[in-house]
Backbone bond lengths (Angstrom), bond angles and torsions (degrees), N, CA, C in turn:
res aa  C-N    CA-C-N  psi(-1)  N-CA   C-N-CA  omega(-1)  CA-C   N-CA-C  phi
1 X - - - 1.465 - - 1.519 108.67 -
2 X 1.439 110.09 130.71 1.594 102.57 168.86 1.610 126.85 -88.21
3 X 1.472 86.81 134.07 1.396 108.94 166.16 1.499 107.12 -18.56
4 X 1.382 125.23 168.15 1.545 136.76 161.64 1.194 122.18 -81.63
5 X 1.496 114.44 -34.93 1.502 124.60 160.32 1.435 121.93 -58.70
6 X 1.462 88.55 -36.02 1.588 72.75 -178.10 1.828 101.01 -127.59
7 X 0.908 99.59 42.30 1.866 111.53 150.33 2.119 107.83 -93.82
8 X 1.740 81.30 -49.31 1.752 77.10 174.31 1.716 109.85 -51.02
9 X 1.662 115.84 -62.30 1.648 120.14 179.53 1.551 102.64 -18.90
10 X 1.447 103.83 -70.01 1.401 126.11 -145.94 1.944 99.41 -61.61
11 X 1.625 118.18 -45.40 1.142 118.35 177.27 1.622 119.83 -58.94
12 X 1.393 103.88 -43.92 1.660 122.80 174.62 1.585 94.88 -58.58
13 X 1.252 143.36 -45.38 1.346 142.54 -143.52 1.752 95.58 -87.19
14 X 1.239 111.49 -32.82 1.309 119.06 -155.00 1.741 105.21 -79.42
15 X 1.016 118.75 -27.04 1.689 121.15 159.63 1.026 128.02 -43.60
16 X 1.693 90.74 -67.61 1.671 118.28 -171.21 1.802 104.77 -63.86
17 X 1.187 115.19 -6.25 1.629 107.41 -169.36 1.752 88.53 -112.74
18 X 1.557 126.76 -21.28 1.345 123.98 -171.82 1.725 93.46 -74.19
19 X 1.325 99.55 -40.81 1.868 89.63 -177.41 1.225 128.17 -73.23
20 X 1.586 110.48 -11.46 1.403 119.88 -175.85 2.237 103.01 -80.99
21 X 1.525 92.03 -13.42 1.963 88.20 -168.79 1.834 92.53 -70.54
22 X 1.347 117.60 113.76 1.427 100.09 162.68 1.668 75.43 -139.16
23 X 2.078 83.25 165.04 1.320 116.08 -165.32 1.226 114.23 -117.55
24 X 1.324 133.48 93.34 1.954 134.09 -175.39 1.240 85.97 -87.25
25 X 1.626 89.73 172.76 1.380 123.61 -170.65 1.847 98.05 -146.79
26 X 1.450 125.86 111.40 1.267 157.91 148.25 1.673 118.78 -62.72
27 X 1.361 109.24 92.14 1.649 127.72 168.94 0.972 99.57 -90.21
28 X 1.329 125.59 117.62 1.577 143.46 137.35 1.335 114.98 -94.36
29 X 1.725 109.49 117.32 1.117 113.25 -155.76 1.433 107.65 -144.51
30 X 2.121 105.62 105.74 1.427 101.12 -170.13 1.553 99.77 -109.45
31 X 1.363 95.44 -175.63 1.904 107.69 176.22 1.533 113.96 -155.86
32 X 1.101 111.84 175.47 1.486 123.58 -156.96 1.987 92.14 -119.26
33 X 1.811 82.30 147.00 1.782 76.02 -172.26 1.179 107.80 -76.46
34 X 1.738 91.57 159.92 1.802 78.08 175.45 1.719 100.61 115.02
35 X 1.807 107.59 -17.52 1.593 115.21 -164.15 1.611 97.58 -126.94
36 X 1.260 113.70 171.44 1.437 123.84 158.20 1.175 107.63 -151.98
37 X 1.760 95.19 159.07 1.405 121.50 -167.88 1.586 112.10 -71.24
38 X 1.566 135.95 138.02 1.499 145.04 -170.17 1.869 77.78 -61.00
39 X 1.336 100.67 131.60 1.786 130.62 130.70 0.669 135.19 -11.95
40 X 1.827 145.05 146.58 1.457 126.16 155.48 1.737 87.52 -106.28
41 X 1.651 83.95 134.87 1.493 89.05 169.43 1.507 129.00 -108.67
42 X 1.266 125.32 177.39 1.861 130.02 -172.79 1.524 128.12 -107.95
43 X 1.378 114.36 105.22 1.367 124.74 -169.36 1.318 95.25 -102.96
44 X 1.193 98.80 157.87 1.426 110.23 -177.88 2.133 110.98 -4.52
45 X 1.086 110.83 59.05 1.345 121.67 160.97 1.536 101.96 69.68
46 X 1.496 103.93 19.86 1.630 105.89 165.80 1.556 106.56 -114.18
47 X 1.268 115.84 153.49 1.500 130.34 172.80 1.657 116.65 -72.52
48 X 1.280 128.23 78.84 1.671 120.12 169.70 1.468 113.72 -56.25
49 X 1.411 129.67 126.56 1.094 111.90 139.81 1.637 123.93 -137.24
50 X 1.261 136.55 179.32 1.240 142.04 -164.83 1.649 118.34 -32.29
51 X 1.367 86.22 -43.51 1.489 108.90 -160.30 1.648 112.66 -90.73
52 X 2.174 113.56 -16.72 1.147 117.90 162.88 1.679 115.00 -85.19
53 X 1.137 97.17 -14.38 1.996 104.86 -171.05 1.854 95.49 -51.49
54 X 1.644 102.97 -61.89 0.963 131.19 -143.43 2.016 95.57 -73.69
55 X 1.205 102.24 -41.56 1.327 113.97 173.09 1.092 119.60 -54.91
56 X 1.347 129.83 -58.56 1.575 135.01 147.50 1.630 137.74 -13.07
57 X 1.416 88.95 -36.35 1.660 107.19 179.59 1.839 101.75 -106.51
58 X 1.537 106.10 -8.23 1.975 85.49 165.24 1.375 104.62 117.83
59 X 1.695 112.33 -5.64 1.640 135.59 -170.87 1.326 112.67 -106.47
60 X 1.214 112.90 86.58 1.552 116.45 149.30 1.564 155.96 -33.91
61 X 1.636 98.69 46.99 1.509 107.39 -160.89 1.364 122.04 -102.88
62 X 1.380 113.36 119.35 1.522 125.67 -167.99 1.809 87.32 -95.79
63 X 1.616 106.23 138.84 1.334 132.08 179.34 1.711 103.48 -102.15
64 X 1.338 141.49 130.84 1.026 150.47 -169.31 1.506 117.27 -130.06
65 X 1.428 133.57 70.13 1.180 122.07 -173.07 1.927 122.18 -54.92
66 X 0.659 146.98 77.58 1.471 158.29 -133.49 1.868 101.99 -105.45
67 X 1.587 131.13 -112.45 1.425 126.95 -162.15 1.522 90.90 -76.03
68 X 1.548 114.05 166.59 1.208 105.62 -175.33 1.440 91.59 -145.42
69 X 1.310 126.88 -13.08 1.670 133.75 -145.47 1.701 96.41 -126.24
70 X 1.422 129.39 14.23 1.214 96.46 -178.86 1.845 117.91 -116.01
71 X 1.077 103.30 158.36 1.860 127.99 -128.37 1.861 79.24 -89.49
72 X 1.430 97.98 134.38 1.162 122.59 149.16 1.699 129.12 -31.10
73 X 1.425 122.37 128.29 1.413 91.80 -163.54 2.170 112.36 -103.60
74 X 0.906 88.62 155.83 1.791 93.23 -173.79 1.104 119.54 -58.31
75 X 1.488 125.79 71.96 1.200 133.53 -162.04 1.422 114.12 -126.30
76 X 1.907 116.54 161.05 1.317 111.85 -151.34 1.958 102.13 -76.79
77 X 1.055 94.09 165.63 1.590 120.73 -162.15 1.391 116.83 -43.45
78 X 1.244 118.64 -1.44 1.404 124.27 -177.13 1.687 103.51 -96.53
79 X 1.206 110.03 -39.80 1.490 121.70 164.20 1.517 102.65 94.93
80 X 1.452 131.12 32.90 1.233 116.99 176.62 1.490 113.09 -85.98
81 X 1.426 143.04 168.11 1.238 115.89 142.01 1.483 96.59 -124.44
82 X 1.486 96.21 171.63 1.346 117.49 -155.40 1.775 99.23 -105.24
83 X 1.409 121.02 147.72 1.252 130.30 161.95 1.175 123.36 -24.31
84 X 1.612 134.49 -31.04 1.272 146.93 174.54 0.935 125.12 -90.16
85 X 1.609 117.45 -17.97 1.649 129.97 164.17 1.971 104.36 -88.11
86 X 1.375 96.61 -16.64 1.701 103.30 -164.11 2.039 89.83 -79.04
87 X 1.368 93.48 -40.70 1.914 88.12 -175.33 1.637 108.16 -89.87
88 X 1.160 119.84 -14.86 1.551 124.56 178.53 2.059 92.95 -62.50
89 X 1.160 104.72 -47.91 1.824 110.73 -174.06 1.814 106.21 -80.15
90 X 1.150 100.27 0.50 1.853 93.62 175.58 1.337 78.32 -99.50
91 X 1.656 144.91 -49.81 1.128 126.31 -103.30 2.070 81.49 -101.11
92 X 1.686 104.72 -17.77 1.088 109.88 -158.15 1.881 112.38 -102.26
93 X 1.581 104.80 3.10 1.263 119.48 -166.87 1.781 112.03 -155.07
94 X 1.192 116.22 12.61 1.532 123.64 169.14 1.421 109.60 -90.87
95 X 1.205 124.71 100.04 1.086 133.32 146.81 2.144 130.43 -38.02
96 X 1.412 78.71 -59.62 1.467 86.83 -172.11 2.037 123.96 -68.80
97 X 0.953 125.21 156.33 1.339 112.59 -161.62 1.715 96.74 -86.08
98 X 1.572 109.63 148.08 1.588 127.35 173.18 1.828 112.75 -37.67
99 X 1.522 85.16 -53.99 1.723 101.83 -167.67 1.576 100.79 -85.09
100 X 1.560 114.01 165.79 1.390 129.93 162.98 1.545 107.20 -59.85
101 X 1.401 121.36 141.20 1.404 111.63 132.28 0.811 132.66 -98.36
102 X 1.503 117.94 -147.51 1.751 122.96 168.61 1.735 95.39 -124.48
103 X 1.826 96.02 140.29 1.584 92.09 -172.91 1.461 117.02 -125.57
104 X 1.470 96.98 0.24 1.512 114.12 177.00 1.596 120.35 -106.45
105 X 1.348 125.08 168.49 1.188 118.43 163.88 1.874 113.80 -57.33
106 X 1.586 105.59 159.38 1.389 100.49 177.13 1.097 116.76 73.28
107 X 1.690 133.03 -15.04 1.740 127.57 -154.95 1.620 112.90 37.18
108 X 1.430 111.22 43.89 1.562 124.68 163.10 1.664 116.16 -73.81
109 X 1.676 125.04 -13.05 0.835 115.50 153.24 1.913 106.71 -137.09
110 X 1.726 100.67 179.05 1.501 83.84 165.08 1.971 93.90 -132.10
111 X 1.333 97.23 177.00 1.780 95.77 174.75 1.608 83.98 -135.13
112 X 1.572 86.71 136.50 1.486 106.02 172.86 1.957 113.27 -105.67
113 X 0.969 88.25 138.54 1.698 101.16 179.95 1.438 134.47 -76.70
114 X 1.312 136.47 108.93 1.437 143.11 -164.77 1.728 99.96 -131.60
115 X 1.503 107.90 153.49 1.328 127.48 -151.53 1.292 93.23 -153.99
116 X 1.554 108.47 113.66 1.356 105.80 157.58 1.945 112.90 -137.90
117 X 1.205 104.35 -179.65 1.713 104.64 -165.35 1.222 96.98 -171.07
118 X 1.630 85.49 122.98 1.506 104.34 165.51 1.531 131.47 -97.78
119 X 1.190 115.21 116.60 1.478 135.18 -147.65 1.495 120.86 -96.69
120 X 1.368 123.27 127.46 1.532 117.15 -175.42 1.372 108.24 -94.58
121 X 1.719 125.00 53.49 0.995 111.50 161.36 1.570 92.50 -144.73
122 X 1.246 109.35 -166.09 1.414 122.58 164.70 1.185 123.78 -105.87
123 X 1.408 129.32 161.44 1.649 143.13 -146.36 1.392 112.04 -87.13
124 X 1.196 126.33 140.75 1.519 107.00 168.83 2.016 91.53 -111.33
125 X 1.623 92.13 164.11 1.509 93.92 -173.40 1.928 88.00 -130.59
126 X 1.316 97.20 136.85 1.407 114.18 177.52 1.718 109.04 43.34
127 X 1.546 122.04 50.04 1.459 158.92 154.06 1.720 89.24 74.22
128 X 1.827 121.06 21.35 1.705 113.38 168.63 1.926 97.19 -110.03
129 X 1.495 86.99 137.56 1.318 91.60 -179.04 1.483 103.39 -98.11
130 X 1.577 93.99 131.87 1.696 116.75 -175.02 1.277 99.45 -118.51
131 X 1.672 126.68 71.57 1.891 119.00 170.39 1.954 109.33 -41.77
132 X 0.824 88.62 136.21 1.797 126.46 152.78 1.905 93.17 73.75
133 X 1.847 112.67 40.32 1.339 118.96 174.71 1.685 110.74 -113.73
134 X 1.453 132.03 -29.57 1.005 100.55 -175.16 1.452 99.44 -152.46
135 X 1.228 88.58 135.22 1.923 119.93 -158.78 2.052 109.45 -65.64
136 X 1.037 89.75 -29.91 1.820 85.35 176.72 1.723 94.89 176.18
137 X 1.480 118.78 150.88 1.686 138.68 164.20 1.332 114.87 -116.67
138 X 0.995 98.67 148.07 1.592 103.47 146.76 1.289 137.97 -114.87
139 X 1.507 111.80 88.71 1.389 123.28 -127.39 2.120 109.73 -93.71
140 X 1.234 92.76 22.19 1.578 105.37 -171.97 1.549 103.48 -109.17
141 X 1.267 132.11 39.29 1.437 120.01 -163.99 1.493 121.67 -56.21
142 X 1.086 121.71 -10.55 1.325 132.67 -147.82 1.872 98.55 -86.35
143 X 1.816 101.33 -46.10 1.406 105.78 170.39 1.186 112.78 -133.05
144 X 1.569 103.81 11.37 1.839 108.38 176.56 1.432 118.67 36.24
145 X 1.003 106.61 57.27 1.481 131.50 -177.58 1.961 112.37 -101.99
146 X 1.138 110.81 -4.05 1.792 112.25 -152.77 1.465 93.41 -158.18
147 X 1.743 120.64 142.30 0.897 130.26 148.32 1.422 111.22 -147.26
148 X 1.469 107.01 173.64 1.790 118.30 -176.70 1.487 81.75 -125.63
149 X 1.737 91.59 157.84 1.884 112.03 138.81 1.576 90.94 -143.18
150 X 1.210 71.32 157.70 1.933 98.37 -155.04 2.060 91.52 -93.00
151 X 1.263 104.63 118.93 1.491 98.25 178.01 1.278 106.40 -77.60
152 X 1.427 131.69 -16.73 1.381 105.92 -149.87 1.594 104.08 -102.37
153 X 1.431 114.23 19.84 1.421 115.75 158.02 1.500 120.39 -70.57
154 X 1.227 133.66 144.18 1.093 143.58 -158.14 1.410 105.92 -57.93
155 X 1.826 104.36 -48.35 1.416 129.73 -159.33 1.669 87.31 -61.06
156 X 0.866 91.51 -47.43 1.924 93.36 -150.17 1.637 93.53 -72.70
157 X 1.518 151.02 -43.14 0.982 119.86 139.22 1.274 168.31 -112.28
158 X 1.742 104.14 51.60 1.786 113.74 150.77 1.794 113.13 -113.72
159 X 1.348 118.86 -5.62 1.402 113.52 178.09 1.609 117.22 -96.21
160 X 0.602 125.26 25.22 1.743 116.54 175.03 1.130 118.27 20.95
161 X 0.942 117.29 -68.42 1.889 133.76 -173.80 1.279 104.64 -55.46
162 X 1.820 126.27 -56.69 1.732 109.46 171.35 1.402 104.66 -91.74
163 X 1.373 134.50 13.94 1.600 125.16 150.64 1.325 106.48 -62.47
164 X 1.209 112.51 -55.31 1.914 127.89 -174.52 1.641 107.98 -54.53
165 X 1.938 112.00 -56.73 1.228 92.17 -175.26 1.685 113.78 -80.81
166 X 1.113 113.83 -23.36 1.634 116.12 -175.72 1.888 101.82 -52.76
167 X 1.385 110.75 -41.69 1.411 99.76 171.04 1.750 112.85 -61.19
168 X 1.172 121.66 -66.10 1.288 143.62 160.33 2.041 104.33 -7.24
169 X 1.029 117.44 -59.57 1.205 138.79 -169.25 2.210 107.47 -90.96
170 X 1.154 101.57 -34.43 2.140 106.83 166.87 1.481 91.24 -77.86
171 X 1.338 145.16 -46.48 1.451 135.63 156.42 1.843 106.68 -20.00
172 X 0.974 84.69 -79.30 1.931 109.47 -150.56 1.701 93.02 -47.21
173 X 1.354 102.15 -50.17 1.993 111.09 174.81 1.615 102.53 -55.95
174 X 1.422 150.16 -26.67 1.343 163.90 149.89 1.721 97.31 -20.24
175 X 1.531 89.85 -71.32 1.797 111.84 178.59 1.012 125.28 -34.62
176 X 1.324 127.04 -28.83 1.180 148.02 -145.72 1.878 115.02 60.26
177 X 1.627 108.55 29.46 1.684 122.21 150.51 0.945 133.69 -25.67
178 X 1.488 154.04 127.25 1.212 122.78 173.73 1.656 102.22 -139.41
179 X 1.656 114.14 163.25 1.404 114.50 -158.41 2.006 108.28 -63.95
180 X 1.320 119.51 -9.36 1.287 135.98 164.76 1.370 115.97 -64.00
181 X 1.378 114.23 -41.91 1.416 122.93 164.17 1.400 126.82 -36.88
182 X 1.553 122.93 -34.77 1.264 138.03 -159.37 1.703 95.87 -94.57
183 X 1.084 100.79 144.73 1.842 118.63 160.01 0.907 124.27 -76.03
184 X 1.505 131.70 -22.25 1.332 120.44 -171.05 1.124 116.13 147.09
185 X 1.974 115.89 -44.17 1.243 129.66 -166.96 1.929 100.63 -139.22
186 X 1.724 118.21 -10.91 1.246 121.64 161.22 1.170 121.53 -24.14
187 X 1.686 132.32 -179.68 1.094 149.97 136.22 1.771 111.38 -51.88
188 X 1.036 118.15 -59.00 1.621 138.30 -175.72 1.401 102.70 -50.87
189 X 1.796 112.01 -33.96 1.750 104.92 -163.56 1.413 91.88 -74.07
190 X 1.813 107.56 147.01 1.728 106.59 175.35 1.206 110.01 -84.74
191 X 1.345 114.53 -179.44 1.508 110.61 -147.47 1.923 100.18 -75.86
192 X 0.978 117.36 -49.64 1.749 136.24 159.98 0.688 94.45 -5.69
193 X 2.003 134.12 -75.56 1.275 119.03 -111.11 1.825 85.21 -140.16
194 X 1.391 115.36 34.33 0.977 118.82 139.55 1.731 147.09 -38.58
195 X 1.377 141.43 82.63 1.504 134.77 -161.85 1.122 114.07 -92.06
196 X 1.521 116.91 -10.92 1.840 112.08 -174.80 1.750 94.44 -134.82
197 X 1.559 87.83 -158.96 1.730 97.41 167.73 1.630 107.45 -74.63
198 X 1.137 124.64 144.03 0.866 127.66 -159.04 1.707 89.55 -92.86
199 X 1.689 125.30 156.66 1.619 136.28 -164.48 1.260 78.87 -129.64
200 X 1.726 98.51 155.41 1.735 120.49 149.96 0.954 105.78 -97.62
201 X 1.231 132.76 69.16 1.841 142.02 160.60 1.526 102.52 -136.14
202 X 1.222 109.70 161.22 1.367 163.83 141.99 1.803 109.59 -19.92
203 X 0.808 134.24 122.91 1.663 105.38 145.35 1.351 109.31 -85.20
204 X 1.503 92.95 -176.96 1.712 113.11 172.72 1.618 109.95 -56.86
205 X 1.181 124.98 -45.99 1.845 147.00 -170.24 1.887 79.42 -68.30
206 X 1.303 113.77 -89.79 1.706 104.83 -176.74 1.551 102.13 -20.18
207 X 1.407 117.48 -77.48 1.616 115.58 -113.19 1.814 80.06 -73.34
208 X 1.396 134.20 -35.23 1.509 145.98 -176.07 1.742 86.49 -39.65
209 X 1.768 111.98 -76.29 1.667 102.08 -150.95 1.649 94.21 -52.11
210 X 1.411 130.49 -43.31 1.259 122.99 -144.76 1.924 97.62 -80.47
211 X 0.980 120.58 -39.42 1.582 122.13 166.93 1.593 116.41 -42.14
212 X 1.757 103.42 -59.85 1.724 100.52 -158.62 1.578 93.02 -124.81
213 X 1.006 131.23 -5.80 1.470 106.41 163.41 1.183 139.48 -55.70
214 X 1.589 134.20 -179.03 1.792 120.99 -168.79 1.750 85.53 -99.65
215 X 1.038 87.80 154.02 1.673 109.31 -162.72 1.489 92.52 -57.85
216 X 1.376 122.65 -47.05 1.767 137.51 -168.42 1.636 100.87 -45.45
217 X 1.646 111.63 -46.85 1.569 123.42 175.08 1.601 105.60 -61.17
218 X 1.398 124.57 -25.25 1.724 93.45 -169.79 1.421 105.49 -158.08
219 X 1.858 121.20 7.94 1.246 109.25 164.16 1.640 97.04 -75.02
220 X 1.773 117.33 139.25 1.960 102.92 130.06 1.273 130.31 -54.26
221 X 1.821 108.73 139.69 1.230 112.96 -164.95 1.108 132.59 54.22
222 X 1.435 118.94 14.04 1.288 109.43 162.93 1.626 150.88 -34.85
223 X 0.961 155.30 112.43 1.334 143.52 -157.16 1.714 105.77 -43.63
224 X 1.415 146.92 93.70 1.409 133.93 -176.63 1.360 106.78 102.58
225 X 1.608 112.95 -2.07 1.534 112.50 -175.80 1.548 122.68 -27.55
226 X 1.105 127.68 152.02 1.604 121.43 171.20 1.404 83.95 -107.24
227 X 1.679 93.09 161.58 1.849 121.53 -174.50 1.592 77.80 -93.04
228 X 1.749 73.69 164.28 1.653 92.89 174.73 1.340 128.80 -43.38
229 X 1.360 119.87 158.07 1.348 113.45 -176.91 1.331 131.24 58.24
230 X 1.853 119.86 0.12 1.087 143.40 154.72 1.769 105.31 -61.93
231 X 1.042 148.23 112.17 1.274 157.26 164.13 1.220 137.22 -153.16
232 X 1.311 146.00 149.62 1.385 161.48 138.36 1.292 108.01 11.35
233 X 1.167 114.07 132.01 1.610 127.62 175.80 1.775 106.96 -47.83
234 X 1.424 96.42 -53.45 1.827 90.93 -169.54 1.932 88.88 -95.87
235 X 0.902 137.63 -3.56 1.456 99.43 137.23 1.330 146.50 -70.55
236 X 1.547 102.34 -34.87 1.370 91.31 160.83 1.836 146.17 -83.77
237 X 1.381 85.70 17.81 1.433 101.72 177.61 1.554 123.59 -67.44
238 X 1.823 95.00 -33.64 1.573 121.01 177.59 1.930 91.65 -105.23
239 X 1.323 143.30 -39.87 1.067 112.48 176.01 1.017 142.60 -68.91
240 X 1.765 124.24 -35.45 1.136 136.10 175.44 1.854 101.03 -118.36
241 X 1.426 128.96 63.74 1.276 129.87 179.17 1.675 93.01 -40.10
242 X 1.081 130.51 -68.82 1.384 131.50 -168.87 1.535 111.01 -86.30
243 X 1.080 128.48 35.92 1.639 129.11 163.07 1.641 112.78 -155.40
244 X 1.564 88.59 28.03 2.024 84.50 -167.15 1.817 89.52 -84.74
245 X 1.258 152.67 11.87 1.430 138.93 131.53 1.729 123.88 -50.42
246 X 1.209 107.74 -34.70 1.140 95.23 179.99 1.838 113.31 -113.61
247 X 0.969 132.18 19.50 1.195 146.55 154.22 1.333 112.26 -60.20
248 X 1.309 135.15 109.87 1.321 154.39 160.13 1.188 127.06 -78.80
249 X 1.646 100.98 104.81 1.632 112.39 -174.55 1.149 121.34 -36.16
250 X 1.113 127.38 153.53 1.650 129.29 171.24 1.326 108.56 -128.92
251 X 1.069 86.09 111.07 1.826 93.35 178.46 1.678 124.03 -102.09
């Protein structure tokens, strides 16, 4: 049984070690020659980049430019590749480990691992390839650990600004994000259904799951991670208004 003296220590101690648990997030992020890496772009005479978006909303994400040289793959004439060629190239060029570690003394925090790659072909959606339809995935749902953007869309290279946020936004889907998430002019809103100028922020609905949700809902790779669309009761109240019955808590 502890002492009284040091029940007080032990209560005082117990803060100071709750503030020390923080949780990063590690992008390793290669590409195929032939591609380049999204921009930081200029808002009102400030510098955005990937790694401040994310900071803003309470997310600690260091960007890592990593392979830079690897070759396009020999594929038939339409040039899509498929989800199975998309994890064959993580499986063959990811450095970083699936799971979180611990990166501090004590295991006071952990950093969780994300993988993305920028690709010289175009996307296929539901394994049919549709050229010059979809701008980047995140094609790992299971632990949302991995995403592509497809360079060889037009958008992605002469626009900068939706090269930058389309990466910005295959992140946020990582989270377990979803295009409901967005307001209108968010990161989360898809590119379609855009109504204003489009922001490098967060909404209020984002920045909430990524603040107070259970880590399982929106780190990648989390230890027990839920697949996409796995989330929180009052997230899915605003994510799936019409599917919050079959949404499975994540605890």
């Amino acid at each position: 049984m502890l002492t009284p003296p040091l029940r007080v220590l032990v209560s005082m101690a117990i803060p100071v070690f709750a503030g020390l648990l923080v949780s990063c997030v590690s992008l390793e992020f290669d590409r195929m020659t032939g591609t380049a890496f999204p921009t930081s772009q200029t808002v009102n005479g400030q510098t955005v980049t990937l790694s401040s978006i994310f900071d803003d909303a309470g997310i600690k994400l260091t960007v890592e430019q990593d392979d830079t040289g690897i070759q396009p793959l020999n594929i038939a004439q339409d040039e899509c590749i498929s989800d199975a060629e998309l994890s064959t190239l993580e499986n063959g060029h990811r450095h970083l480990s699936l799971f979180p570690t611990a990166a501090c003394p004590f295991d006071f925090c952990n950093t969780y691992h994300l993988y993305g790659a920028v690709v010289n072909h175009y996307g296929e959606v539901l394994d049919v390839c549709i050229p010059e339809f979809i701008l980047g995935k995140m094609w790992q749902g299971h632990t949302r650990s991995a995403f592509a953007i497809f360079y060889r869309m037009n958008t992605i290279q002469t626009d900068g600004a939706a090269y930058f946020r389309t990466t910005a936004h295959e992140i946020g889907h990582a989270f377990n994000l979803h295009h409901s998430d967005g307001d209108g002019t968010s990161i989360m809103t898809q590119s379609d259904d855009l109504t204003g100028d489009p922001v490098y922020r967060f909404s209020e609905q984002s920045r909430e799951h990524l603040a107070n949700h259970p880590g399982q809902c929106k780190f990648p790779g989390a230890i027990g991670a839920a697949p996409f669309t796995w989330v929180s009761n009052d997230h899915a109240v605003w994510a799936h208004p019409l599917e919050e019955l079959t949404i499975t808590e994540c605890h």
